[in-house]
Backbone bond lengths (Angstrom), bond angles and torsions (degrees), N, CA, C in turn:
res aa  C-N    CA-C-N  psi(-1)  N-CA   C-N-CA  omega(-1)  CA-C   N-CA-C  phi
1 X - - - 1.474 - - 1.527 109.73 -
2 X 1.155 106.09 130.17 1.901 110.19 -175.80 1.448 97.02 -86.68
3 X 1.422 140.11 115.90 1.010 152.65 162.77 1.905 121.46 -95.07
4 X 1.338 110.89 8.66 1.012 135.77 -173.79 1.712 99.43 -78.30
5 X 1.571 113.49 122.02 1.559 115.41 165.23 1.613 117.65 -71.06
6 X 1.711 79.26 135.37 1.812 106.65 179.53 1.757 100.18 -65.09
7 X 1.282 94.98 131.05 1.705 115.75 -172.62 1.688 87.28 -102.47
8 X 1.383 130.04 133.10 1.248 147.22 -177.31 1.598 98.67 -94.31
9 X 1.563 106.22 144.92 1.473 117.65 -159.71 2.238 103.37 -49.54
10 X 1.386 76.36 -58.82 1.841 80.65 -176.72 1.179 115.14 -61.14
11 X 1.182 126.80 -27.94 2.109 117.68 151.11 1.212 106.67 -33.22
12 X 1.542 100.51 -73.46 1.500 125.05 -164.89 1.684 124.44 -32.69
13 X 1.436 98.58 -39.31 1.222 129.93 176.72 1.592 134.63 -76.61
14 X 1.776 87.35 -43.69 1.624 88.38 149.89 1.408 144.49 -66.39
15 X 2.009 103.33 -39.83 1.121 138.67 172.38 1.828 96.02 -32.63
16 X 1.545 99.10 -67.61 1.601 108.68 -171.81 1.644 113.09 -55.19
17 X 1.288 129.24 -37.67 0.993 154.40 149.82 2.010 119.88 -8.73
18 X 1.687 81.59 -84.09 1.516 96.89 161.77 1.230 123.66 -80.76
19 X 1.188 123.19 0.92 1.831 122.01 168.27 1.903 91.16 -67.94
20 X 1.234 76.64 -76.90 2.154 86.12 -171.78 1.104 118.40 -44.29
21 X 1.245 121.04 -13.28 1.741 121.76 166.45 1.139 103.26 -65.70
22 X 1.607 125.68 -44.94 1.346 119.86 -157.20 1.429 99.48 -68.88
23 X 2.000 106.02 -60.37 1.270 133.53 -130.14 1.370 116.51 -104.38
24 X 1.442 108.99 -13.56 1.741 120.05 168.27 1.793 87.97 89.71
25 X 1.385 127.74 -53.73 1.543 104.25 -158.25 1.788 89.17 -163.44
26 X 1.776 116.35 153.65 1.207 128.59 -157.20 1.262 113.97 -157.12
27 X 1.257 129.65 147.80 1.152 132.05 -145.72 1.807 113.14 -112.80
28 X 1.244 135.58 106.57 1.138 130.65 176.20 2.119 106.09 -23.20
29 X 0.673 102.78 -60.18 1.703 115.49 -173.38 1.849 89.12 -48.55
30 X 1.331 120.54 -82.63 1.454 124.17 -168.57 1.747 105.74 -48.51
31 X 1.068 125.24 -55.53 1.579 96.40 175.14 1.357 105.82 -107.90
32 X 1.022 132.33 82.34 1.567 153.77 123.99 1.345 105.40 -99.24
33 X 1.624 132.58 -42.11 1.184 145.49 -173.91 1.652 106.04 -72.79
34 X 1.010 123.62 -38.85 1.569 144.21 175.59 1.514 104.21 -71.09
35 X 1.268 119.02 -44.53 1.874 95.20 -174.35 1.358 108.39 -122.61
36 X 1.720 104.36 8.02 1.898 92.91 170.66 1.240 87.89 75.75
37 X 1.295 122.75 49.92 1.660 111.20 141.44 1.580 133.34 -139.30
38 X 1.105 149.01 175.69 1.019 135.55 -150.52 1.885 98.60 -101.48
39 X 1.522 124.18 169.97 1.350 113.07 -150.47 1.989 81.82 -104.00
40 X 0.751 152.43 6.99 1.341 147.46 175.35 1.316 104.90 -102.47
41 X 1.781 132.86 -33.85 1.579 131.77 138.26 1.743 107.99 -31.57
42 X 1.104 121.84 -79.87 1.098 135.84 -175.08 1.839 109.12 -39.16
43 X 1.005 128.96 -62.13 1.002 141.76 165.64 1.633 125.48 -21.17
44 X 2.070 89.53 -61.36 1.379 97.38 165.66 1.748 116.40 -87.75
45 X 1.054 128.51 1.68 1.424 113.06 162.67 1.665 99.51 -75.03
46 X 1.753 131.95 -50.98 1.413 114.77 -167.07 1.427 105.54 -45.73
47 X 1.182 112.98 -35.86 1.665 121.72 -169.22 1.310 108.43 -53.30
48 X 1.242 117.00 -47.93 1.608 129.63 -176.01 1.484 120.54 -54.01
49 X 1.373 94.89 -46.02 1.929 130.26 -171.07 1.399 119.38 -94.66
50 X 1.698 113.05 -13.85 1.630 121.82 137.11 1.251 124.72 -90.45
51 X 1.480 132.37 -2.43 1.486 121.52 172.03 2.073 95.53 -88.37
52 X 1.138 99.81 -40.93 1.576 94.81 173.54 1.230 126.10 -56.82
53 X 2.076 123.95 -39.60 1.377 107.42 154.81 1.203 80.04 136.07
54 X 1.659 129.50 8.84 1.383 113.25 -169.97 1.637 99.35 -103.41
55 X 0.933 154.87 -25.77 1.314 166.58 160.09 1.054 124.61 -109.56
56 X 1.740 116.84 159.32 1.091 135.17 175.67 1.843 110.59 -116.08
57 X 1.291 97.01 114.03 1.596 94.28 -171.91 1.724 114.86 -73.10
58 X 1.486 132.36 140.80 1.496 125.53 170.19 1.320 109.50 -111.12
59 X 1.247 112.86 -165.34 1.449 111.43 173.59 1.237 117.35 -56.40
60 X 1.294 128.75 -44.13 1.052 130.45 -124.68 1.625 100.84 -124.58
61 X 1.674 112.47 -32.81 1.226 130.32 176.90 1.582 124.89 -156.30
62 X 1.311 118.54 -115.25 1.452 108.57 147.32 1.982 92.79 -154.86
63 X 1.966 97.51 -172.43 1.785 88.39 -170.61 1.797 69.78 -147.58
64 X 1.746 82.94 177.53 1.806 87.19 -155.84 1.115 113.63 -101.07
65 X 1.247 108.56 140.02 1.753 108.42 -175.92 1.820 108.68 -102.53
66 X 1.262 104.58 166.95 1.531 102.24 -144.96 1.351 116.15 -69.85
67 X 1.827 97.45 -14.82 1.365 102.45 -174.19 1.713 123.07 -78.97
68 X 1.372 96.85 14.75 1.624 117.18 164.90 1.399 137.13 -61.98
69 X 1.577 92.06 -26.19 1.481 118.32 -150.65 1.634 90.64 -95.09
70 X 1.748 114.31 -0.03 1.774 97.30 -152.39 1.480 80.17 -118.86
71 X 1.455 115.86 -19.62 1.894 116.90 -164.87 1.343 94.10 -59.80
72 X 1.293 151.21 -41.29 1.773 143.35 -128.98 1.507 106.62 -109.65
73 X 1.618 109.33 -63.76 1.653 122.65 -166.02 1.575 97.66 -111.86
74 X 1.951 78.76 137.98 1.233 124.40 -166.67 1.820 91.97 -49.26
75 X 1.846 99.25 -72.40 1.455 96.62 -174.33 1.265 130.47 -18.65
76 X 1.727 105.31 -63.82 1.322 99.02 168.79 1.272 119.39 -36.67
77 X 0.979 134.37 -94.96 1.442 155.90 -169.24 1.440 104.46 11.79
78 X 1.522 85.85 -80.40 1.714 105.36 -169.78 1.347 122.70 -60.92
79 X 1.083 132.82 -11.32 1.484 134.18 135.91 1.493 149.21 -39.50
80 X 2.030 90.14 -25.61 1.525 95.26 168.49 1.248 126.72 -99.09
81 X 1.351 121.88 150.64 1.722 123.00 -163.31 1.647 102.13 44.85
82 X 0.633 110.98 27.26 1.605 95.82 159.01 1.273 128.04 -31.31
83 X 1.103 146.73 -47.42 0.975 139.70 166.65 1.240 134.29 -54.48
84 X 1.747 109.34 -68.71 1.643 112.00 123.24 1.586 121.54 26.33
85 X 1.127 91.23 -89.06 1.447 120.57 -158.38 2.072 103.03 -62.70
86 X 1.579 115.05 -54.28 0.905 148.42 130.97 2.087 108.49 18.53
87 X 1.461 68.13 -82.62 1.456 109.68 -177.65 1.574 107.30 -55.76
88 X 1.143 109.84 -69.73 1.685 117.99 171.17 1.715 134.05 -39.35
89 X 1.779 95.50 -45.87 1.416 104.69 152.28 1.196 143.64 -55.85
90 X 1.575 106.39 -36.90 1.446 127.55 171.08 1.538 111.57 -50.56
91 X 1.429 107.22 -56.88 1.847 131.20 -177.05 1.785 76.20 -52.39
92 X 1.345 126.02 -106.74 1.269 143.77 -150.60 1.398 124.71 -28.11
93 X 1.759 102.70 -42.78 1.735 114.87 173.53 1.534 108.15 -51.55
94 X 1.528 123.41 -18.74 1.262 140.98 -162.49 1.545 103.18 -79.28
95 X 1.242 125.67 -7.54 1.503 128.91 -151.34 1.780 89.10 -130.98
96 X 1.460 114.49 -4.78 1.472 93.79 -169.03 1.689 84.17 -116.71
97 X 2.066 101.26 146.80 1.388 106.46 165.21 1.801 103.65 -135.62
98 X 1.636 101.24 171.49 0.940 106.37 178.66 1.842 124.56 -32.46
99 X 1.055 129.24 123.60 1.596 118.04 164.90 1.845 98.32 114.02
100 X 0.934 98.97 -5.99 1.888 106.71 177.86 1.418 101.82 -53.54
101 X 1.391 114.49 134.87 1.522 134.16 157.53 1.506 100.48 -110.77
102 X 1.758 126.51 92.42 1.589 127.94 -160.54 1.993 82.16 -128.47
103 X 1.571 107.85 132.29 1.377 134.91 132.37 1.817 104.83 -44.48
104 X 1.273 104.99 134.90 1.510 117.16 164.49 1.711 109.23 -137.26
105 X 1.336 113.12 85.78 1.642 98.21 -178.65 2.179 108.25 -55.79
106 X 1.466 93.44 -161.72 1.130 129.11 -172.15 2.130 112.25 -85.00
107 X 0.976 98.97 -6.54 1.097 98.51 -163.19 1.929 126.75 -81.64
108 X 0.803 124.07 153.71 2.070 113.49 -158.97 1.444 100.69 -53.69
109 X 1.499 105.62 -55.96 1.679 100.23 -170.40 1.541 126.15 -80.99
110 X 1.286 126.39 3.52 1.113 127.17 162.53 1.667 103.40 -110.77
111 X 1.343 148.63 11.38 1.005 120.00 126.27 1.384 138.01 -84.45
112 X 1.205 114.10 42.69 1.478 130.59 156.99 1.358 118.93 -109.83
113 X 1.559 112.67 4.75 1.511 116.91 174.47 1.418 106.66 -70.29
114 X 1.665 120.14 -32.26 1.346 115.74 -171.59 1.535 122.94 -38.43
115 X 1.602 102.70 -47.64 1.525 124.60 -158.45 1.830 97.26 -59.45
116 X 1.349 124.13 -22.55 1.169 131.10 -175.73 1.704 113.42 -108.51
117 X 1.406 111.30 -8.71 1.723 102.34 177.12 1.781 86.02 -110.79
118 X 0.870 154.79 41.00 1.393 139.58 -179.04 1.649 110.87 -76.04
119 X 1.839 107.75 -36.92 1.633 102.16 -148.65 1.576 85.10 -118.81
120 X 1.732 110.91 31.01 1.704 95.60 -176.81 1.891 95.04 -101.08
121 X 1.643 100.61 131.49 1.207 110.49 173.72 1.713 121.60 -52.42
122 X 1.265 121.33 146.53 1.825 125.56 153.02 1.552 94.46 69.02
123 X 1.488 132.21 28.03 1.486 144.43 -171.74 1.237 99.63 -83.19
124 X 1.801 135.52 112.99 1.665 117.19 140.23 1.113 124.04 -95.74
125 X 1.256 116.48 154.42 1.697 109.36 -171.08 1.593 84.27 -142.62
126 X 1.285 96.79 124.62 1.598 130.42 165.57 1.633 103.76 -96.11
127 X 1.513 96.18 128.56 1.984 101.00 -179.50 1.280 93.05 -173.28
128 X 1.812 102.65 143.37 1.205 132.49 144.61 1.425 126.84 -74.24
129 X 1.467 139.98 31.64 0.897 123.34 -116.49 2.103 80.06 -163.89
130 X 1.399 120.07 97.52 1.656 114.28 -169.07 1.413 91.30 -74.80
131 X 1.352 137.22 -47.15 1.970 128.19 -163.79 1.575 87.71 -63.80
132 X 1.053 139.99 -54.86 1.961 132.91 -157.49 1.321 87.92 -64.15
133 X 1.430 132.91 -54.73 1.501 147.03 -164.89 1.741 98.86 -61.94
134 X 1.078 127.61 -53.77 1.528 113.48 170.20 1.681 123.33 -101.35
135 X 1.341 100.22 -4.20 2.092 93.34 132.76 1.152 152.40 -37.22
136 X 1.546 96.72 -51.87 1.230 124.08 -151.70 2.107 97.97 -113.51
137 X 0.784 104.82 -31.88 1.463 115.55 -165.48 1.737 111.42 -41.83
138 X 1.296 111.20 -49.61 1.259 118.74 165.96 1.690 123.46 -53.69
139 X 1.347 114.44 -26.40 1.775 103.41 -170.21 1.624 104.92 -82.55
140 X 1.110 103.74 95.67 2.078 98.72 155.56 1.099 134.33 -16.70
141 X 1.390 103.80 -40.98 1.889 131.47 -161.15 1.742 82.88 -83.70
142 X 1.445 146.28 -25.41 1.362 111.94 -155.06 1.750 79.89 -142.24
143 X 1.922 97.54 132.83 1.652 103.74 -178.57 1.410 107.35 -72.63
144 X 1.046 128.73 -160.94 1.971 109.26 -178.30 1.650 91.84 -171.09
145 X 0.918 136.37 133.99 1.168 155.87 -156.91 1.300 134.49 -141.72
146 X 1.948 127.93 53.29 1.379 130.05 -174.96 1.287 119.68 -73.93
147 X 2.086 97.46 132.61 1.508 100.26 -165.28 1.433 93.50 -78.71
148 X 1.505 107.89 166.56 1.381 111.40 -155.64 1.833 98.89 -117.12
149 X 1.159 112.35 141.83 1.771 109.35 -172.49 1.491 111.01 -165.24
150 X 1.936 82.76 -130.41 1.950 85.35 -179.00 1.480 76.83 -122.00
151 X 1.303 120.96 164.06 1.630 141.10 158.40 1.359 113.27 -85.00
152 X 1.491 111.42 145.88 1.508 138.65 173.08 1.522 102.51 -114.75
153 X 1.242 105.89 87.82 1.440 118.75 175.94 2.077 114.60 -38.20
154 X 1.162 111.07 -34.68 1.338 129.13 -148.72 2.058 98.18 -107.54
155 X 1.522 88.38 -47.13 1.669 90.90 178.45 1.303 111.31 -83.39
156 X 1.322 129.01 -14.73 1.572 150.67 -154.22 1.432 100.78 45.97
157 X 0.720 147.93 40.22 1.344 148.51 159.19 1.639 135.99 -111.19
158 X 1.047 109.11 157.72 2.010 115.48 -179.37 1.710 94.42 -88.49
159 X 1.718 91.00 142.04 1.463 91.32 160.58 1.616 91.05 -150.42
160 X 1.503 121.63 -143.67 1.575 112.49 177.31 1.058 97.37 99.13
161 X 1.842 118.77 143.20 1.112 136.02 109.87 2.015 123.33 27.16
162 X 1.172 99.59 -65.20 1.526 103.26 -164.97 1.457 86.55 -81.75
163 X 1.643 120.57 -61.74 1.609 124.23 172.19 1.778 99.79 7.66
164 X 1.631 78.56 -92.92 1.804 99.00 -158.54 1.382 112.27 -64.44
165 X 1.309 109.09 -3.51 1.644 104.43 164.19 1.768 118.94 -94.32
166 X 0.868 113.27 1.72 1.319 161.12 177.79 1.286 94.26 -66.54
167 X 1.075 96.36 -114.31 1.567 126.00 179.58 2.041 122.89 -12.26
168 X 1.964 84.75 -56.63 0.948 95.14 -179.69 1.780 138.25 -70.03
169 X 1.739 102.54 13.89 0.975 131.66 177.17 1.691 131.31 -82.39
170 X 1.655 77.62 -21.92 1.484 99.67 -169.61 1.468 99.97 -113.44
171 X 1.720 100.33 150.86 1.599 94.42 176.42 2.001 101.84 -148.04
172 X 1.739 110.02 128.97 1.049 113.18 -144.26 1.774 101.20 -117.00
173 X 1.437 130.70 128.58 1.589 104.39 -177.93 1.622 105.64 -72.64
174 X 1.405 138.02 -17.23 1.502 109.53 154.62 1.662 106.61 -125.73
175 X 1.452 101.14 -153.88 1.243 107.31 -145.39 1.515 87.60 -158.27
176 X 1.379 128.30 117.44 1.366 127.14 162.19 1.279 121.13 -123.53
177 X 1.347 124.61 122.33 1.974 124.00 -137.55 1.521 95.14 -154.92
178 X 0.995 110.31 117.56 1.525 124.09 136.74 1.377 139.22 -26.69
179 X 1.313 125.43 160.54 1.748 129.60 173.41 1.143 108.02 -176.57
180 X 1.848 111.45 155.00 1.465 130.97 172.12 1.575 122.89 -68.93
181 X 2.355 75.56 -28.02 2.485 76.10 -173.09 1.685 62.24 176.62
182 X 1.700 87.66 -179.47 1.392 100.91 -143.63 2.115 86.74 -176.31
183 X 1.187 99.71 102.58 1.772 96.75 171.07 1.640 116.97 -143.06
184 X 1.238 126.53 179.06 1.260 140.82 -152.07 1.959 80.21 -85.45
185 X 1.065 94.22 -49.90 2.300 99.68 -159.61 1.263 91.95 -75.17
186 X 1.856 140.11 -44.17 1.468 115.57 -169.15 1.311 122.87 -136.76
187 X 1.581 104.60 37.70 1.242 115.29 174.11 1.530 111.29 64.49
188 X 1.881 102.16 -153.78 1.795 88.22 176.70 1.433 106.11 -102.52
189 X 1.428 118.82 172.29 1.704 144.48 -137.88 0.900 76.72 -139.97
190 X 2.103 102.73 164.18 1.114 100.37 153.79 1.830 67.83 -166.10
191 X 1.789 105.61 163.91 1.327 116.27 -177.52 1.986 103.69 -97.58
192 X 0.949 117.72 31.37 1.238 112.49 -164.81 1.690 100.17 -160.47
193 X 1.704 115.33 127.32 1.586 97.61 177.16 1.428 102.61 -83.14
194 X 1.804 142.95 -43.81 1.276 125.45 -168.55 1.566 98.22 -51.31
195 X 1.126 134.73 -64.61 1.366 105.99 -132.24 1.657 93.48 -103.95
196 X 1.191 129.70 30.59 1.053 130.51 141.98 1.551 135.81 -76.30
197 X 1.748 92.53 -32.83 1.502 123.36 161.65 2.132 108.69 -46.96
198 X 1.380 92.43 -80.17 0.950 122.32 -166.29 2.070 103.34 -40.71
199 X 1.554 103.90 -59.47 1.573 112.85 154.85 1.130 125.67 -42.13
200 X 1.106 139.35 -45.28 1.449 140.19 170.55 1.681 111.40 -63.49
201 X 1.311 110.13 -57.11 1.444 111.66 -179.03 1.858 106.75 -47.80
202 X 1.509 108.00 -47.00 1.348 102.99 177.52 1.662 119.60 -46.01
203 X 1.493 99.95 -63.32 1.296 115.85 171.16 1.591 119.23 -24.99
204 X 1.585 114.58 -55.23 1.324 132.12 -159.90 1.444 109.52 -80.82
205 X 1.932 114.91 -2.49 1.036 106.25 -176.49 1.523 116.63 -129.15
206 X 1.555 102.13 19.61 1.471 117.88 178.95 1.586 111.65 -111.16
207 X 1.714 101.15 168.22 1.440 89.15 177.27 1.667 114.80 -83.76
208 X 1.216 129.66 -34.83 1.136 152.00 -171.99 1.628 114.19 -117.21
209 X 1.257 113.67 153.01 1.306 107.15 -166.26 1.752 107.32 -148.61
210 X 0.848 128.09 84.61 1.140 137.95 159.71 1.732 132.24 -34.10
211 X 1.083 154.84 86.93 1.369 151.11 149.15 1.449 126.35 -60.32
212 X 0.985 111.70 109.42 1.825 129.52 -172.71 1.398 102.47 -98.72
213 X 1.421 143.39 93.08 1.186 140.36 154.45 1.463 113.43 -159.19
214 X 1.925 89.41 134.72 1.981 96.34 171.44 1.360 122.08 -50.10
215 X 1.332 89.10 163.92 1.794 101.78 -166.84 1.370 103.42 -84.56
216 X 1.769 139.41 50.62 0.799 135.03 150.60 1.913 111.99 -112.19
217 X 1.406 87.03 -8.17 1.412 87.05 -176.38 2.589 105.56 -101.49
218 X 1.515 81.36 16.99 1.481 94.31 -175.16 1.710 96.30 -67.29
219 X 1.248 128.01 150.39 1.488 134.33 161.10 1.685 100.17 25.61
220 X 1.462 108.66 56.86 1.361 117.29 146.36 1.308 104.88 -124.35
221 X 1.566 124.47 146.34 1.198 123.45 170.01 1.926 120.47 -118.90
222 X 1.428 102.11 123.99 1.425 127.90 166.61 1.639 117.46 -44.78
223 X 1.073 124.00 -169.09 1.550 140.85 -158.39 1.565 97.07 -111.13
224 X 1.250 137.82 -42.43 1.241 147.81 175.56 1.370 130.79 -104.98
225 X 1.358 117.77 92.46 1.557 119.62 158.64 1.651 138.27 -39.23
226 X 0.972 96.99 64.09 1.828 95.23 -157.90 1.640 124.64 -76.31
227 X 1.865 90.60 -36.73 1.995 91.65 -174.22 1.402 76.87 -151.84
228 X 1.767 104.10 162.82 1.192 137.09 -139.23 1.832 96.01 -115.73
229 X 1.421 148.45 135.24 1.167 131.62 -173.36 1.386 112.94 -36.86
230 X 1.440 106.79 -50.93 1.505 110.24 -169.54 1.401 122.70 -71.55
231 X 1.029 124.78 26.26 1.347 151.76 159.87 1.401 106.76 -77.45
232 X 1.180 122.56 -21.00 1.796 119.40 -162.24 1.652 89.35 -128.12
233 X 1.597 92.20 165.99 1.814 108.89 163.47 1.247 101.25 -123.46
234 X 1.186 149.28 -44.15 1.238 141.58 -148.76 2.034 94.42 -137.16
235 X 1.329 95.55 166.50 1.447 111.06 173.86 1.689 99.34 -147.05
236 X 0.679 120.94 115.53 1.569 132.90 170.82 1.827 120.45 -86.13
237 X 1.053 110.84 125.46 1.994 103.09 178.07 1.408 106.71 -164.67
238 X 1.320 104.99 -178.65 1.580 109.81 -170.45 1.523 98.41 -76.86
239 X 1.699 101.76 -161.83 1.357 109.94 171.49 1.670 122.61 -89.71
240 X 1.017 109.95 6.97 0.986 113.32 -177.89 1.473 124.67 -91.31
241 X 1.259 129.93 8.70 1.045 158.08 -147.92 1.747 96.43 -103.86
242 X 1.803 113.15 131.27 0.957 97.17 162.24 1.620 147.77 -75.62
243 X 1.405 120.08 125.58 1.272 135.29 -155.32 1.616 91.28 -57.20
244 X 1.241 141.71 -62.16 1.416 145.36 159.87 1.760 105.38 -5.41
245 X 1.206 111.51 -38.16 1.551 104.42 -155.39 1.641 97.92 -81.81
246 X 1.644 109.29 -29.49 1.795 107.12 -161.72 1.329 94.15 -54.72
247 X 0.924 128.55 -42.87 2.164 120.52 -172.50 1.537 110.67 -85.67
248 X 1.224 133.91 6.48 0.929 115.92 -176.74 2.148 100.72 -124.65
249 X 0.982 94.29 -22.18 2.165 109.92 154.41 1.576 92.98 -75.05
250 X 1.147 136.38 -26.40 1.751 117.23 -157.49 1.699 84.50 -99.36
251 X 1.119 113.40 -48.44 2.003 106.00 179.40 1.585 114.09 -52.12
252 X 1.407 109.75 -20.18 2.101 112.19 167.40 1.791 97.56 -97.66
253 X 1.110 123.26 18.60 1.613 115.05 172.38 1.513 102.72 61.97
254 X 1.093 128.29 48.09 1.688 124.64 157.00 1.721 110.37 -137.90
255 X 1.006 105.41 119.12 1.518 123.13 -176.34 1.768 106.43 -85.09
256 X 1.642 99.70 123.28 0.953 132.44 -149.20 1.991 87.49 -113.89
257 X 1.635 92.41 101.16 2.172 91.38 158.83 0.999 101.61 -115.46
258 X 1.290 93.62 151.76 1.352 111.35 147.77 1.848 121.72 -143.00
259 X 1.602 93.84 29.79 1.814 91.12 -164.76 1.527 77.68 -147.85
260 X 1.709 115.46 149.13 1.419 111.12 160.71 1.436 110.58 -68.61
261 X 1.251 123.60 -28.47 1.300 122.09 -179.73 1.560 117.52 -36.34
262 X 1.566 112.58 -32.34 1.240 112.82 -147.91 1.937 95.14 -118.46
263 X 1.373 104.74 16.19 1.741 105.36 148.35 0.905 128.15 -69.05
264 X 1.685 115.75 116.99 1.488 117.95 155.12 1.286 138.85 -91.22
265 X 1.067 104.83 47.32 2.041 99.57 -164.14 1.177 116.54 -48.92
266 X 1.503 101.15 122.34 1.862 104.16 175.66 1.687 110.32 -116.98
């Protein structure tokens, strides 16, 4: 009798995930043996996790493609599109005023919002997030609020159990959050279940909800289904973003910038 616990596909998926970070390449046989599942399961998750771009499938298993190396650590992260990214904060700092109670997840491009909320008076900022947390730590003018958990050495961030119980204590009128991808068919993604967790809970406890991500991560979809469009009001991105999409995000009620021009603060 197999008394061994059923590992759920998006475990499963990560599991494979963080092997190839370590190990460069993995064997259908070795994690089938690892999560108690059968090797034709296995098979079709590589399938899943090479149409997304994260692997390269072989005969035998699959081996790791580079874009592995960027899913885990923070460092990485914040290096890509920088500018981009840059850019997005600039638009967004535009939406925050004095007296804000704002969520700030963990995520690369919204911790560059700091550099633009630093000198706003009567500011709290609630975050999982240790770089925003020793940004910010010094200004008087803004209360600061770290959710309290387990640490991700690599993401610098809290997630856990205590996290989202955490969280759910606090209640913020916006919400400025991160993502992996973001589309019309599956809402927002994310390559990671904690801090997809952890993002949503923020989301679910603000009035307004903000999305900060470049337009490469527009109508691509991630490993994790986490929140539903209507979860968000706004989507924020560079210019590079297709212009096609602002009317067709505004027909699901989420307003799509990418220009200061096109702030409405109410």
């Amino acid at each position: 009798m197999n008394t061994k616990k059923i590992v759920s596909p998006v475990l499963r998926r990560e599991i494979i995930l963080k092997h190839l970070k370590s190990h460069d390449s993995i064997s259908t046989q070795e994690i089938a043996r690892e999560v108690n599942a059968s090797e034709i399961t296995i098979r079709r998750d590589l399938s899943k996790l090479e149409e997304k771009g994260l692997l390269v499938r072989t005969r035998n298993g699959a081996i790791k493609n580079s874009a592995i190396d960027d899913l885990f650590a923070y460092d990485d992260k914040i290096n890509q599109h920088k500018e981009e990214k840059d850019y997005i904060c600039r638009i967004a700092a535009e939406f925050i005023v004095p007296g804000d109670v704002i969520f700030i997840d963990c995520g690369s491009t919204v911790s560059l919002l700091v550099s633009y909320i630093r000198e706003i008076e009567s500011l709290t900022v609630i975050t999982n997030s240790l770089p925003i947390t020793s940004e910010l730590i010094n200004y008087n003018n803004i209360k600061l609020i770290l959710i309290g958990g387990e640490v991700n050495n690599k993401r610098k961030a809290i997630y856990g159990y205590s996290a989202m119980n955490n969280i759910a204590q606090y209640h913020a009128n916006k919400a400025f959050i991160g993502t992996d991808g973001i589309s019309l068919s599956n809402g927002i993604t994310s390559h990671n279940v904690q801090s997809a967790s952890v993002t949503f809970k923020m989301a679910e406890n603000s009035d307004e909800v903000f999305l900060l991500c470049d337009s490469s991560k527009i109508e691509k979809n991630s490993l994790v289904k986490f929140a539903p469009l209507s979860s968000i009001d706004y989507v924020i991105t560079d210019q590079n973003v297709d212009h096609i999409l602002v009317s067709k995000y505004s027909a699901r009620n989420v307003k799509l910038i990418y220009e200061k021009e096109h702030i409405d603060i109410h």
